[in-house]
PALUM-96404 format. One line per 4 residues: number of its first residue (from 1); their letters; for each residue x negated, y, z of N, C-alpha, C. Coordinates in steps of 0.1 Angstrom, whole numbers, plus 2048, in hexadecimal, padded with zeros to 3 digits. Atoms other than C-alpha are relative to their C-alpha. Example, Ala and Ser with C-alpha at 12.3 -4.5 7.8 and 13.67 -1.06 7.14 Angstrom:
// PALUM-96404
1	as	7F7/7F4/800/785/7D3/84E/7F7/80C/800 ~ 809/7F5/800/777/7F5/847/808/80B/808
// end
This chain:
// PALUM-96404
1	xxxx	7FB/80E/7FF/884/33E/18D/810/801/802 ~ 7F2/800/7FD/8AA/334/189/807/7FC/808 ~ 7FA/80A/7F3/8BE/330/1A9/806/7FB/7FF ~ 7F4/80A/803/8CF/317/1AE/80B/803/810
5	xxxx	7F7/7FE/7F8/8F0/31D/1BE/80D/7F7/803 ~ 7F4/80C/7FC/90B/30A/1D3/80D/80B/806 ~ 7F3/7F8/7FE/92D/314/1D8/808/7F7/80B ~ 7F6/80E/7F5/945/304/1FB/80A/80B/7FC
9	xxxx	7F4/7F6/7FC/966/311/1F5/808/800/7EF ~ 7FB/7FE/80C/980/30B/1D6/80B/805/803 ~ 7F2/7FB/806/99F/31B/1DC/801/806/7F6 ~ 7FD/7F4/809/9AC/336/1C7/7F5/803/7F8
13	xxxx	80B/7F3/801/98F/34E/1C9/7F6/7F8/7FE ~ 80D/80B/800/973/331/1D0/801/7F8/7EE ~ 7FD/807/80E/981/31C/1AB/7FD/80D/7FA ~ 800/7F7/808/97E/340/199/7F2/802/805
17	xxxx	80F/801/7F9/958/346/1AC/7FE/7F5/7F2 ~ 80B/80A/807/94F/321/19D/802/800/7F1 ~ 803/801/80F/95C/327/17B/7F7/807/7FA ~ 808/7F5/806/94B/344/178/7F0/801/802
21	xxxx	80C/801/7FF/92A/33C/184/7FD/7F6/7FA ~ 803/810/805/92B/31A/173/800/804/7EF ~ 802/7F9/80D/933/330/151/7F6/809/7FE ~ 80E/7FB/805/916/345/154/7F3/7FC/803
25	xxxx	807/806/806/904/32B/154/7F6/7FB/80C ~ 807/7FF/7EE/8F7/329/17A/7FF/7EF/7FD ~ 7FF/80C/7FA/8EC/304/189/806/803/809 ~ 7F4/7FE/7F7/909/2FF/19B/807/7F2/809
29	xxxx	7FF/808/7FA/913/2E9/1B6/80C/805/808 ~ 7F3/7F5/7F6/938/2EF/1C8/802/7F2/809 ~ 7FB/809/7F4/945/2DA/1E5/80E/809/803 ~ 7F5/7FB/7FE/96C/2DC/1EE/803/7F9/80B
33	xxxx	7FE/80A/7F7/979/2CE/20F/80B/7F5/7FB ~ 7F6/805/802/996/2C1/1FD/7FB/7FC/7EF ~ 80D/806/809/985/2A6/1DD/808/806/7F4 ~ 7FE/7FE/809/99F/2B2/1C7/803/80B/7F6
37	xxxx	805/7F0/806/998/2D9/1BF/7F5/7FC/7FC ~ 80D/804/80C/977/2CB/1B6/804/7F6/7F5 ~ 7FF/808/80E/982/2B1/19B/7FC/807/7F5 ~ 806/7F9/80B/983/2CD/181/7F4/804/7FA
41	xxxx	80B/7F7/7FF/963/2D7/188/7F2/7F4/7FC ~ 80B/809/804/950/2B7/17D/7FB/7FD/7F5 ~ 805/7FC/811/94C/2BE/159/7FA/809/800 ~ 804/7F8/802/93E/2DD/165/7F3/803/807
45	xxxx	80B/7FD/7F2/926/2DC/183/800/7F1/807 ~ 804/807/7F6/916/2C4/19C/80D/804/80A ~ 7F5/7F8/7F6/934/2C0/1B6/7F8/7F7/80A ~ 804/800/7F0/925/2B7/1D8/808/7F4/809
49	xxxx	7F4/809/7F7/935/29A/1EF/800/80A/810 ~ 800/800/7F2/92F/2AB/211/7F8/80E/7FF ~ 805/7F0/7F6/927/2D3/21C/7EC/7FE/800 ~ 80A/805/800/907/2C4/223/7F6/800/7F4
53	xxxx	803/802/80C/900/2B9/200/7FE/80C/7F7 ~ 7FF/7F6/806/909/2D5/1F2/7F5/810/805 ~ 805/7F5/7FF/8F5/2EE/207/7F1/7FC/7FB ~ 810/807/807/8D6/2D6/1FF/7F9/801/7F4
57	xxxx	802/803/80A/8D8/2DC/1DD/7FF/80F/7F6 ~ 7FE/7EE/807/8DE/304/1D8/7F5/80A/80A ~ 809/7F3/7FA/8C3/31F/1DC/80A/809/809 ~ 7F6/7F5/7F7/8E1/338/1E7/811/7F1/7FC
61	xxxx	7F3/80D/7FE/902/329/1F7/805/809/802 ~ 7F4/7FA/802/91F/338/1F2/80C/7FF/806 ~ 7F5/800/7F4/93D/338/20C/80B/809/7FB ~ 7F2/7F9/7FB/960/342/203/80F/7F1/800
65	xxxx	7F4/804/7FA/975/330/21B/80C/806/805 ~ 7F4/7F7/7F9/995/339/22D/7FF/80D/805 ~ 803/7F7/7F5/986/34A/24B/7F2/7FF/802 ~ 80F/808/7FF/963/34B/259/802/7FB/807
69	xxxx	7FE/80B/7F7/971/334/274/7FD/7F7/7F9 ~ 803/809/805/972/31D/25B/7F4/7FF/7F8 ~ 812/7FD/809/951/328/24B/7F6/7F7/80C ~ 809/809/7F6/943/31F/26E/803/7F2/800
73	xxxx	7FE/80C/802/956/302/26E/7F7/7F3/7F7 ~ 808/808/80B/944/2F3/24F/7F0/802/803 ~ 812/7FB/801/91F/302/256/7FC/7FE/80E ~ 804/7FF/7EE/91D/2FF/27C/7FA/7F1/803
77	xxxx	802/810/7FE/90F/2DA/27A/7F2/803/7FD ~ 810/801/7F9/8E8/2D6/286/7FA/7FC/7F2 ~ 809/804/810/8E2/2C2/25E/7FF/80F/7F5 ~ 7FD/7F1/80A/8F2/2E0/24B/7F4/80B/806
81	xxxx	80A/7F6/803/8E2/2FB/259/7F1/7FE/7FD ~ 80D/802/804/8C2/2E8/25B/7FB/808/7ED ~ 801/800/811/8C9/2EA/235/801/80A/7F9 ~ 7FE/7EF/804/8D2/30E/232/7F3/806/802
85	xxxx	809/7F9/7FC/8B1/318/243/7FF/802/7F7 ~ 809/7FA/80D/89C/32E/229/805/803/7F8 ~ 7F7/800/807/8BC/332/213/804/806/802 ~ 7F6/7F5/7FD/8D3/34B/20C/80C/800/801
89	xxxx	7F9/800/7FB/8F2/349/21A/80A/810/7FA ~ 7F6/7F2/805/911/362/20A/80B/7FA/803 ~ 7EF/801/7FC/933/364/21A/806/808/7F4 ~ 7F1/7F9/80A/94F/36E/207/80E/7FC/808
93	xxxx	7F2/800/7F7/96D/36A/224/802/808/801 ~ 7FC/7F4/7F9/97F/384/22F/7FE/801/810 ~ 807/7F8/7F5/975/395/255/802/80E/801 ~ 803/7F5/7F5/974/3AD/270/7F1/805/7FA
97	xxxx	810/7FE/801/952/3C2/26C/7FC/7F8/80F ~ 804/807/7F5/94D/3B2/293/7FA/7F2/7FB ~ 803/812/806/950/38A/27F/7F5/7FF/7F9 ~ 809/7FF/802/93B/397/269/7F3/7FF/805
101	xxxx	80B/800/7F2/921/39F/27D/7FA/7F7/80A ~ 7FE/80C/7F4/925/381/294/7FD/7F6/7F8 ~ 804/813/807/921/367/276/7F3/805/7FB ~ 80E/7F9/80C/902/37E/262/7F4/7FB/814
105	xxxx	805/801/7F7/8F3/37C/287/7FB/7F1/805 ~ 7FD/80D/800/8FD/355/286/7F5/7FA/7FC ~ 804/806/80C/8EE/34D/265/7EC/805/800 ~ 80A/7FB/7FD/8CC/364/272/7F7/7F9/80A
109	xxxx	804/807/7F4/8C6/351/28F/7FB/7EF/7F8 ~ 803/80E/805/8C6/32F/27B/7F3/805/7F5 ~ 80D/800/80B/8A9/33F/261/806/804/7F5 ~ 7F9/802/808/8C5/342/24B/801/814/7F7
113	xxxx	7FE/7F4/804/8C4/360/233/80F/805/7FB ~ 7F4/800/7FD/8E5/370/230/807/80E/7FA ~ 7F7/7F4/809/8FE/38A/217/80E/7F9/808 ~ 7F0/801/7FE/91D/390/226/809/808/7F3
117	xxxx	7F8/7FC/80C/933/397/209/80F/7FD/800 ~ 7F0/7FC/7FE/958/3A4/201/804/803/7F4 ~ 7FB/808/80F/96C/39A/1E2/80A/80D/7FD ~ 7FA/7F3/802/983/3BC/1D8/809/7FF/7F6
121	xxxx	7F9/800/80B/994/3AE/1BE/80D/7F2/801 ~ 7F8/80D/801/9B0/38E/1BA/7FA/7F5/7F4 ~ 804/80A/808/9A4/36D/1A9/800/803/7F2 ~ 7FB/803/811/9AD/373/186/7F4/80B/7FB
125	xxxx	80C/7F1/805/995/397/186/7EF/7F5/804 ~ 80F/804/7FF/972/380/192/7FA/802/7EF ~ 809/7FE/80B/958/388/176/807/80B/7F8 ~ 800/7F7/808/967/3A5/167/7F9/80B/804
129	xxxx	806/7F1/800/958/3C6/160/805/807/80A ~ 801/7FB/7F5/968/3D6/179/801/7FE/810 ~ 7FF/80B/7F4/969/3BF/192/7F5/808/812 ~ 80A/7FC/7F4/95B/3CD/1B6/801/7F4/809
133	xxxx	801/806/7F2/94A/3B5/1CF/7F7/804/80A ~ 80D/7F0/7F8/936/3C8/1EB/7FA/7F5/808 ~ 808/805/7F8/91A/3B8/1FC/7F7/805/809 ~ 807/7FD/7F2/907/3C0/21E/7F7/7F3/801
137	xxxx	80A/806/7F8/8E8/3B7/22E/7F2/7FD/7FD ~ 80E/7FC/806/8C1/3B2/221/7FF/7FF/7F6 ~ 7FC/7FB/810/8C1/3C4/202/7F1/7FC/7FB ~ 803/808/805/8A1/3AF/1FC/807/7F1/7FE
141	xxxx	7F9/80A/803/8B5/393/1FE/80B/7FF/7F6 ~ 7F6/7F9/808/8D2/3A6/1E7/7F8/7FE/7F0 ~ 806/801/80D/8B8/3A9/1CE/7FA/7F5/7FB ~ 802/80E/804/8AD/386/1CE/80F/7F7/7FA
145	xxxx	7F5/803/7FF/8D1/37E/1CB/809/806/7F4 ~ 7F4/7F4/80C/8E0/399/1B0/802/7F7/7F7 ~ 7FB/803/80C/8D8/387/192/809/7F2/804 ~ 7F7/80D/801/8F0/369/19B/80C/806/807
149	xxxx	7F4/7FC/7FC/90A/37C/1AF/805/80C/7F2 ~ 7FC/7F8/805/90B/397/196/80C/7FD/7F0 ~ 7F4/807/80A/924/37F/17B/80E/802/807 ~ 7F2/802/7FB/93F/37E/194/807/80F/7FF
153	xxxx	7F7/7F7/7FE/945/3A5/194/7F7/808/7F8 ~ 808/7FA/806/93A/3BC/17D/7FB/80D/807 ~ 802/7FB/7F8/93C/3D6/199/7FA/7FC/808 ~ 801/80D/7F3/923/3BE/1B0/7F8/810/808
157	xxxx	806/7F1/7FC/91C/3DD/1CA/7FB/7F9/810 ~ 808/804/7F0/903/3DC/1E5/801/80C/80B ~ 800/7F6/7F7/90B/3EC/204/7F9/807/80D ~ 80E/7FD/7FB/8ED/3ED/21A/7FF/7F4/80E
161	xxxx	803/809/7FA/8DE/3DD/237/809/7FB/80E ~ 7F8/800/7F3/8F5/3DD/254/80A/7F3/7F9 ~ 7F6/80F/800/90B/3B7/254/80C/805/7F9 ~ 7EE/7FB/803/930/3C9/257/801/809/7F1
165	xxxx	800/7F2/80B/927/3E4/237/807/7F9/7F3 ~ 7F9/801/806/937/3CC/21E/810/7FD/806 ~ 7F3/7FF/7FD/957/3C6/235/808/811/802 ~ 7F9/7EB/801/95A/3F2/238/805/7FF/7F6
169	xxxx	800/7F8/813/959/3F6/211/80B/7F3/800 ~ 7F8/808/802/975/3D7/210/80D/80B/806 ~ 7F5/7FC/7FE/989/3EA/227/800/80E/7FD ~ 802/7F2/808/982/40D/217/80B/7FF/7F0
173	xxxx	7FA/7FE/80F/98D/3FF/1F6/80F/7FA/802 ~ 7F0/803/7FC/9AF/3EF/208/806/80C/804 ~ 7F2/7F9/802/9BB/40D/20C/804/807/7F4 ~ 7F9/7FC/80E/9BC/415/1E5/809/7F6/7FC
177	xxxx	7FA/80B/807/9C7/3F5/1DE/80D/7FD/807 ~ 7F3/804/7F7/9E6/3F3/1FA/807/80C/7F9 ~ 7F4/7EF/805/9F4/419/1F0/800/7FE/7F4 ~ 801/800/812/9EC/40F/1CC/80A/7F9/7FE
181	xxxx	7F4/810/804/A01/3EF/1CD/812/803/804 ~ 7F6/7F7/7F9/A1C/3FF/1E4/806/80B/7F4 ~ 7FF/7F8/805/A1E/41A/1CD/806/7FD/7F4 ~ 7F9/804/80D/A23/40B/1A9/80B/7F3/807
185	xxxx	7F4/80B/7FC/A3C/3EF/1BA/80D/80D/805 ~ 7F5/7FA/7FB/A50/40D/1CA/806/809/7F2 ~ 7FC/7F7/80A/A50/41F/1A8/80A/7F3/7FA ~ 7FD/80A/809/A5D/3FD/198/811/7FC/809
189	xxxx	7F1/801/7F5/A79/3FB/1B4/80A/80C/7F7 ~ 7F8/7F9/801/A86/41D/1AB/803/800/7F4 ~ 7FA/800/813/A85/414/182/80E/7FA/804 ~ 7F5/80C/801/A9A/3F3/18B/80E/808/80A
193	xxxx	7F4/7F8/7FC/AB4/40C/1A4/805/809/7F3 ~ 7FA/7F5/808/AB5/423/18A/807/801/7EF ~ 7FE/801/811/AB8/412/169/7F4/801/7F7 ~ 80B/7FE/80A/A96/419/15B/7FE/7F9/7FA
197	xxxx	807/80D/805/A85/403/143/7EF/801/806 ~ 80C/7FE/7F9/A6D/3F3/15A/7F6/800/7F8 ~ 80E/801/80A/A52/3E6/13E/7FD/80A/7FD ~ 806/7F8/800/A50/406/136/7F9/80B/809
201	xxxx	7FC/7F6/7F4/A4D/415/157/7F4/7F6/802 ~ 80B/804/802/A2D/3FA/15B/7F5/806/7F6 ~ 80E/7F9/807/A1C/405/13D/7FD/808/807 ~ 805/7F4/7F8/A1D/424/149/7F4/800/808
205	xxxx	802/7FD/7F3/A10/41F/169/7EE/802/801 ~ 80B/7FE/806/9EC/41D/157/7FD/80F/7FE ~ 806/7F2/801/9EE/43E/153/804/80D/80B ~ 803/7FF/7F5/9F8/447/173/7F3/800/808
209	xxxx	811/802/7FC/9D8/435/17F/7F9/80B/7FF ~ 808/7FD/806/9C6/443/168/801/816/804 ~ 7FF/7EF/7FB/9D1/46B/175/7F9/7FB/807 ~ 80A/802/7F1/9C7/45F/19B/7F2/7FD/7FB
213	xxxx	80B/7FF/805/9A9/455/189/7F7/80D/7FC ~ 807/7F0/802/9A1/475/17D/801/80B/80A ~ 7FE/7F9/7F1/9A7/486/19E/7F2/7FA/80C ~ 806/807/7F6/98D/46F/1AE/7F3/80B/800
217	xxxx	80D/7F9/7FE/96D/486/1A3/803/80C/80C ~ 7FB/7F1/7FD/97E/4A5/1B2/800/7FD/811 ~ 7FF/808/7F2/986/490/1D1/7EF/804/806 ~ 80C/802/7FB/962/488/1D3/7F9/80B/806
221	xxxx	808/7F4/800/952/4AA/1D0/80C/806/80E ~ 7FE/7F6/7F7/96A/4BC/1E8/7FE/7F8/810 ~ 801/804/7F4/96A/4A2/204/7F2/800/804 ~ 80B/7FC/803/944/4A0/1FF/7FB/80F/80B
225	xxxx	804/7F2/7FF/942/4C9/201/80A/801/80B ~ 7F8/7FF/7F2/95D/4C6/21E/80A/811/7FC ~ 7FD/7F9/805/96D/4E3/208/80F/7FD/7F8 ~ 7F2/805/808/993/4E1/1FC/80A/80A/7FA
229	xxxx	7FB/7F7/804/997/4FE/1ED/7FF/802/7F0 ~ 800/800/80C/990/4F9/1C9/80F/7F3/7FE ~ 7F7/809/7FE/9B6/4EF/1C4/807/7FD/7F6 ~ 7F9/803/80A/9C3/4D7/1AA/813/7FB/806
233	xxxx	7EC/804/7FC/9E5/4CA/1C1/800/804/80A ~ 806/7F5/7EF/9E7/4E0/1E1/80D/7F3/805 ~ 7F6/809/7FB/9F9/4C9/1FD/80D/804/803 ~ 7FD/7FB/803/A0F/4DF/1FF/80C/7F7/7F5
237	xxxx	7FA/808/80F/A1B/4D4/1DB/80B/7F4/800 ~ 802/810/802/A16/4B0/1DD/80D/800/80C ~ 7F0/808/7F8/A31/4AF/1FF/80F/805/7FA ~ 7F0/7FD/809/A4E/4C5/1EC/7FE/7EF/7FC
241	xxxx	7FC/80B/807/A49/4A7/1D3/804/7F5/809 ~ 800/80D/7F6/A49/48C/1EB/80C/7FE/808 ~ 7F4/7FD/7FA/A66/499/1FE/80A/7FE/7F2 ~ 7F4/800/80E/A7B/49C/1D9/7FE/7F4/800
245	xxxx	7FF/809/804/A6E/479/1D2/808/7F2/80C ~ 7F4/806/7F5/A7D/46A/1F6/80F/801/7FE ~ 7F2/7FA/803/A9C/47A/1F0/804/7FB/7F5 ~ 7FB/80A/80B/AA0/46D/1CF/801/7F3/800
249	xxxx	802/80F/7FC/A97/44A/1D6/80A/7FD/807 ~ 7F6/80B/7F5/AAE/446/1F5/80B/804/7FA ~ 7F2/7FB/80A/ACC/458/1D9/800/7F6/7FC ~ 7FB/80C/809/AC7/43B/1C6/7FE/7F3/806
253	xxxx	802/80B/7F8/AC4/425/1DF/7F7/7FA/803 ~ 80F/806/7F9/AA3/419/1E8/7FF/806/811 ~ 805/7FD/7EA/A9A/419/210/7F3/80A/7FC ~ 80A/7F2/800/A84/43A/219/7F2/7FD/804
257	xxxx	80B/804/800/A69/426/225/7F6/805/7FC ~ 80F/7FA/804/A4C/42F/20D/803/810/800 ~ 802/7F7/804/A59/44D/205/7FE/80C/80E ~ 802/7FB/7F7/A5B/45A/228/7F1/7FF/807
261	xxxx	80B/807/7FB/A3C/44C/232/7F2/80E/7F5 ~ 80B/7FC/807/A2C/45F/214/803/810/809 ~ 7FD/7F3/7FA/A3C/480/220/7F9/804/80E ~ 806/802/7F7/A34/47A/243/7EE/7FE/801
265	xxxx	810/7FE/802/A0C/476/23A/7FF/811/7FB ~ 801/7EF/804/A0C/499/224/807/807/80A ~ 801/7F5/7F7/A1F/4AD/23C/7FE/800/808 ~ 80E/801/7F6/A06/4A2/256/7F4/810/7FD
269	xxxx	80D/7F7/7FD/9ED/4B6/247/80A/810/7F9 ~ 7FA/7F2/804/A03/4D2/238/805/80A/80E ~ 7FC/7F9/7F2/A0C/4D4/261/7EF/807/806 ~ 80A/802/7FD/9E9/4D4/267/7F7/80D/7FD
273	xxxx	808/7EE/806/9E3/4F8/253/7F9/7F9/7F5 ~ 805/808/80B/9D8/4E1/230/80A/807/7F5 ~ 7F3/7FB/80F/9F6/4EE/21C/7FC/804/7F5 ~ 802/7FA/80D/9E6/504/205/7F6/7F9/7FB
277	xxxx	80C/804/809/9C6/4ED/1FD/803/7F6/7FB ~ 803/80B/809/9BE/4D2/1E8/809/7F3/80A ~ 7FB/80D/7FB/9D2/4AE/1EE/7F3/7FA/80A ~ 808/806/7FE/9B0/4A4/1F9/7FB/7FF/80C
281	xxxx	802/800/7F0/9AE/4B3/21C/803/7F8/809 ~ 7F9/80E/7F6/9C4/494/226/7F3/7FD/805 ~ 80A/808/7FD/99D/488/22C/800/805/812 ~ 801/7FB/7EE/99D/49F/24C/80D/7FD/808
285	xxxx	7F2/807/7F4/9BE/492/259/7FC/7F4/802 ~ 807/80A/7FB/9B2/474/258/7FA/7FA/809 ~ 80D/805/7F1/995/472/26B/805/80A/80E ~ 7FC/7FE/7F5/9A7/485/285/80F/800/802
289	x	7F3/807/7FE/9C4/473/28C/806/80A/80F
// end
C-alpha cells in the first residue's frame, strides 16, 4: 500500500524534502508555519492549514524544523499527538545524541513510531545519488519507511536501533566535511596570495578528493586490523610536509592557523612513537587524547 506522507517544515532543506518527494510521485501533504513557503507548493501537493491537519492526513510525518524545541513546539498539543498515534514519526533536525533520545522516548510514550534521522548533505544535494541520510531506531519501522525516504538520498543508510545512532554517524561524517571544507578554502586562500589561477586550482581539487578517496580502503583495513605498518604515507612524511606547507603559507602571507593546527595534530602522534607508520595511526591518538 502507498504511504501517504506529510511534511511540517519548509525552509531551505524542508522546500527541497517536498519537492522531492512531491516529484517522485509520493501523496504529499506539507504544512509551513509561515503560509508563504507553502504557496509554491499548491500546484504540487495537498498543503495543510494547521500541524494538525497535516499530521491527519500522512501515514509517516516528516519534521524538519529549526530545532527539536521547535519540533516539540508544534507536536506537543494533546490533538496532534492524538493524531500521530500509530504513525510514523521522522525527525530530520539537528541534535545532541541526549535530545535525541529525549524526543524518540517522547514520540514512544505517545504510541508514536519514530526514525530519528540526520541530513549529511546541503539543500541543493537532497535526492542525489550520493546523498547520505542516516537513520536510527526500529529497523522494522525503517523498512516500512525505506521505500519513501529512500528518494531523498540515494545513500538512505540505516544505522540501527539505538535513538542517538543517526546523530553519531552525522557527527562522524562532520568531521570529513569541516577538514574537507577548511582544507580546499585554505588551498584557495593561498592560490589568491600567490597569484594562482583559482578556477583552476578548483578543478583540481576533484582530484585531490578523489586521491583521499583512494586512501580510504587502506584506512579501513589497517584501522580495522589495528596494524599501521603496511605504509603508503609514514607520519613521519606527512609532518615534514605540513611543516613546509605552514611556512610557505605564512611567506606569502596567509595567518598560520590551519597550517599550524595541521602540524600540531601529526606531530602528536609522530611524538607519540607513530613516525614511521602509516598516516592512519592518527586513529590511536585520537581516542586517547
Amino acid at each position: 500500500m502507498e504511504l501517504k506522507v506529510s511534511l511540517l517544515g519548509l525552509g531551505s532543506m524542508g522546500t527541497m524534502l517536498g519537492r522531492t518527494l512531491a516529484a517522485a510521485g509520493h501523496e504529499l501533504t506539507v504544512w509551513n508555519r509561515g503560509a508563504a513557503r507553502a504557496e509554491p507548493f499548491r500546484d504540487l501537493c495537498a498543503v495543510a492549514a494547521s500541524p494538525l491537519e497535516a499530521c491527519l492526513a500522512g501515514d509517516i510525518v516528516i519534521t524538519c524544523l529549526s530545532s527539536y524545541d521547535a519540533t516539540y513546539e508544534v507536536l506537543d498539543d494533546p490533538q496532534v499527538k492524538a493524531a500521530l498515534a500509530g504513525k510514523t514519526l521522522v525527525q530530520l533536525s539537528t541534535a545532541t545524541p541526549e535530545t535525541a533520545r529525549a524526543f524518540g522516548a517522547w514520540a514512544q510514550a505517545g504510541g508514536i513510531d519514530y526514525l530519528d534521522g540526520k541530513i549529511a548533505v546541503v539543500p541543493a544535494q537532497i535526492g542525489q545519488e550520493m546523498t547520505v541520510i542516516f537513520y536510527a531506531g526500529s529497523k522494522t519501522v525503517f523498512a516500512r519507511c525505506e521505500p519513501v525516504l529512500q528518494c531523498l538520498a540515494g545513500r538512505t543508510t540505516y544505522i540501527g536501533e539505538a535513538l542517538d545512532g543517526a546523530v553519531l554517524g552525522d557527527f562522524a561524517f562532520l568531521s570529513v566535511y569541516f577538514a574537507g571544507i577548511i582544507g580546499v578554502l585554505h588551498g584557495a586562500a593561498f592560490c589568491k596570495a600567490t597569484g594562482m589561477d583559482i578556477p583552476q586550482y578548483f578543478d583540481l581539487t576533484k582530484c585531490f578528493l578523489h586521491e583521499i578517496g583512494q586512501r580510504v580502503g587502506s584506512f579501513q583495513a589497517m584501522v580495522l586490523a589495528k596494524d599501521y605498518g603496511d605504509v603508503q604515507s609514514s607520519l613521519k612524511t606527512d609532518t615534514a610536509g605540513a611543516v613546509l606547507l605552514r611556512d610557505t603559507a605564512v611567506k606569502a602571507g596567509l595567518n598560520k592557523l590551519f597550517g599550524q593546527s595541521v602540524v600540531d595534530i601529526l606531530q602528536d602522534g609522530v611524538d607519540r612513537g607513530f613516525g614511521a607508520m602509516d598516516t592512519a595511526a592518527l586513529v590511536e591518538c585520537f581516542l586517547k587524547p
